[in-house]
C-alpha positions, 0 to 999 in steps of 0.5 A: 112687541108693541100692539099695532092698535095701541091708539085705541082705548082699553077695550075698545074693539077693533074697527075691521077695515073690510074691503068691499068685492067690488074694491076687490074685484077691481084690484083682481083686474087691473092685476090681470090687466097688467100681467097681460100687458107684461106678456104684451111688452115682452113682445115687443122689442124696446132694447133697454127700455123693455126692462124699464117697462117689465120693472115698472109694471112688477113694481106696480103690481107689487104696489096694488097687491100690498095695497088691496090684499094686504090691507096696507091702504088702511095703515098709516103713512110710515108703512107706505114709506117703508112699503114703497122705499122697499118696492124702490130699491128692490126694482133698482137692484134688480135692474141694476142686475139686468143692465150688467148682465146685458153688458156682457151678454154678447161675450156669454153668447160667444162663450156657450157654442164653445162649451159644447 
């Protein structure tokens, strides 16, 4: 396994990249800003658009949360490529789930009454 502060020289310390509670606690609001505005949309009757718009927060959510609290701000470019890559295809997959489902929701409507 390669040590993450390779790039230091031998025995230098590591330089701690300490957030400072106003960063915090900005982060901590717009992350309650935002799932208020989640609860907000979910609300609203958008069609297809509302799983664009829940997909698009979460992910952005996800983003500052990585960002702030676990100190991926302060790492280099690769791990924020990744990191993002990673946001991307997780909210593609999930909304490719969401818009198939949504296909055949009118037929799983149809089908439970009868179940019963």
């Amino acid at each position: 396994m390669t040590d993450p502060h390779a790039h230091r020289p031998a025995g230098a310390p590591a330089a701690p990249h300490a957030l400072s509670p106003a960063a915090l606690l900005g982060a901590a609001g717009a992350l309650a800003f935002l799932t208020a505005a989640t609860v907000i949309t979910s609300r609203i009757h958008l069609g297809a658009f509302n799983v664009v718009l829940a997909l698009s927060i979460a992910g952005l959510k996800a983003t500052l949360v990585a960002l702030y609290f676990m100190h991926l701000r302060y790492e280099g470019r690769f791990q924020a490529v990744v990191f993002a890559t990673a946001i991307f295809f997780a909210v593609l997959l999930v909304g490719f789930v969401v818009f198939d489902t949504t296909q055949y929701q009118a037929d799983i409507r149809a089908a439970v009454p009868a179940a019963r």
